[in-house]
N, C-alpha and C positions, 0 to 999 in steps of 0.2 A: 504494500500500500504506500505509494505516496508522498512525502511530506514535504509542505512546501515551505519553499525558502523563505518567506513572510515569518511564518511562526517560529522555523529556527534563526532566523533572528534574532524576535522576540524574545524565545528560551534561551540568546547566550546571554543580553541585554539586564533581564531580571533576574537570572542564573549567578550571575557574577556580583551586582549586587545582594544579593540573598545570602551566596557565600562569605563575601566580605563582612556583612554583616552577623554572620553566625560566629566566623572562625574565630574572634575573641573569646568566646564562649567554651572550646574545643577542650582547652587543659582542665579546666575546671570538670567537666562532663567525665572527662578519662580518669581524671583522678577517683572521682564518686563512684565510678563502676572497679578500678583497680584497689582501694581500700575494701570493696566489698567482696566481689568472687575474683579477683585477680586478674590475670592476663587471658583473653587479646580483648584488646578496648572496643575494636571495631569489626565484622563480620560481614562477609560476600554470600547475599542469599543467593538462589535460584529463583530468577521470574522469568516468563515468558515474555518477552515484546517484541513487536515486528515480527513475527512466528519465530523467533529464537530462541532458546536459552542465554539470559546476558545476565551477570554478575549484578547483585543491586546491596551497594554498601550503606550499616547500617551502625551507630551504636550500640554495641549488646547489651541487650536488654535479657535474656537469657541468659540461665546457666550454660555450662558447655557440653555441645554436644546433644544441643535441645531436639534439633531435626530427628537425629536415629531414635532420639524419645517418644515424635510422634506417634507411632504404629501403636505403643501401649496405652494411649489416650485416645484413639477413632474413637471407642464403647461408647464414647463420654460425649463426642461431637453433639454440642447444640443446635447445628445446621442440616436436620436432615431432608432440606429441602433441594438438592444437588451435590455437586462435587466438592464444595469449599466447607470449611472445617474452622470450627470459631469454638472456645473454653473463655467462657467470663472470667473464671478461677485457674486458671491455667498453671501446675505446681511448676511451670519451667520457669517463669519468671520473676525474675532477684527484684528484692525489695526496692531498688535503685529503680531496676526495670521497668515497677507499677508507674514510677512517677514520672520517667520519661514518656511512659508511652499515654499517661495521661495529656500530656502538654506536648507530644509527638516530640519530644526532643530527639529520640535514638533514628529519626528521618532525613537530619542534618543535612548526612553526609550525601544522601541520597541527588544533591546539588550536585556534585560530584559529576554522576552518571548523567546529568542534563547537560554537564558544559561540553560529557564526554561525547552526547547526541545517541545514549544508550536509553534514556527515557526523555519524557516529555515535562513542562510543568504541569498543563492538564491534557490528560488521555485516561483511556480506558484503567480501569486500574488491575495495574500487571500481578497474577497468580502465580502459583507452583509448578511445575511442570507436570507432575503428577496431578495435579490437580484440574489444570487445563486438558489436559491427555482424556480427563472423561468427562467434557463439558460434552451436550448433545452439540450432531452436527451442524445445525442451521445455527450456533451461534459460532462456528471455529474463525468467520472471518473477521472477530470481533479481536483474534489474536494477533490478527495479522497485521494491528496498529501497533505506531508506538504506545508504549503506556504511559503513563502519567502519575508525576507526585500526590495531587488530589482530581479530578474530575465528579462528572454531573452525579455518577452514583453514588460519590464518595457525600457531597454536601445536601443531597437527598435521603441517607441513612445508611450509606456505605454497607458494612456488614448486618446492620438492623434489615434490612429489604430481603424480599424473598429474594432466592437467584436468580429466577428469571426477570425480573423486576429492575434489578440490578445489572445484566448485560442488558436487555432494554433500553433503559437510562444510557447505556453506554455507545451501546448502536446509535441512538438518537442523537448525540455530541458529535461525534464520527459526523453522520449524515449533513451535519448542521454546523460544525467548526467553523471559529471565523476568531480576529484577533480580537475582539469586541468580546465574542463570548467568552473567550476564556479570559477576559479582564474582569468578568461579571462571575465567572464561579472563582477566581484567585479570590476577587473580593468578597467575596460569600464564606468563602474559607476562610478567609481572617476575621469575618466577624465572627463566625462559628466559634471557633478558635477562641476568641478574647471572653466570649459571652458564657460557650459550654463547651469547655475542651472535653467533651467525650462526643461530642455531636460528629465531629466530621471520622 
């Protein structure tokens, strides 16, 4: 699929200030997770974007070795309305972990992979590989966007929506992208953000 040169602009433009803006913040974050579970500060997920598998850098917010954990916690999946997998209670993540991932701090880095042109600031929001591997097939072309830091599903109820609901929302930003819009969901995100950091 596509991406036009307009929006990666855009995405190096706001990318770089975002960065700039966070990286003072960086030593402070690394120290609060290496006081508590120790080393590595930072962690390369598996997402899917542009139908790839691309590396998506995060601060760890989990203990180590959280992934090979998943398989012993499916039972427990509160999502059984498709392929994605969500735990309110989640035992993998460190006390540090709750409170980044309340105020998305551990997504920082995720700036990274924007200036790198391996995600987007808004796009579809990029899954697991396994987990993508068993979306039904009338949504696969949904993978074969960039994905994006927050998008329309994310500031609509991100993992709160059903699944289908949810690549829905996502098809629909796809069909409909423009640099307007995504100026209109950043902003939605940051109010989300300041008002209910658990909204987005």
């Amino acid at each position: 699929m596509s991406y036009p040169l307009s929006k990666r602009l855009f995405d190096i433009a706001l990318g770089t200030i975002f960065f700039l803006i966070s990286l003072p913040f960086y030593p402070f974050i690394a120290l609060a997770i290496v006081l508590e579970s120790g080393f590595p500060v930072f962690v390369a997920l598996d997402r899917v974007s542009e139908g790839k598998i691309v590396k998506v850098y995060k601060f760890r917010s989990m203990v180590r070795n959280a992934h090979a954990m998943k398989h012993e916690l499916l039972s427990q999946n509160e999502r059984n309305d498709g392929p994605l997998f969500k735990m309110a209670n989640d035992p993998r993540i460190t006390r540090v972990g709750k409170w980044f991932r309340k105020f998305r701090i551990d997504e920082f880095p995720q700036i990274v992979n924007v200036l790198q042109g391996r995600l987007a600031l808004v796009g579809p929001r990029p899954h697991e590989p396994e987990e993508v591997a068993r979306y039904p097939s009338e949504f696969k072309d949904v993978t074969l966007a960039r994905g994006g830091l927050t998008g329309l599903s994310q500031i609509r109820g991100a993992s709160l929506l059903p699944f289908e609901q949810e690549i829905g929302f996502d098809r629909y930003y796809l069909e409909h992208q423009s640099i307007s819009f995504d100026l209109k969901i950043l902003l939605k995100t940051f109010l989300i953000f300041f008002s209910d950091p658990t909204g987005v």
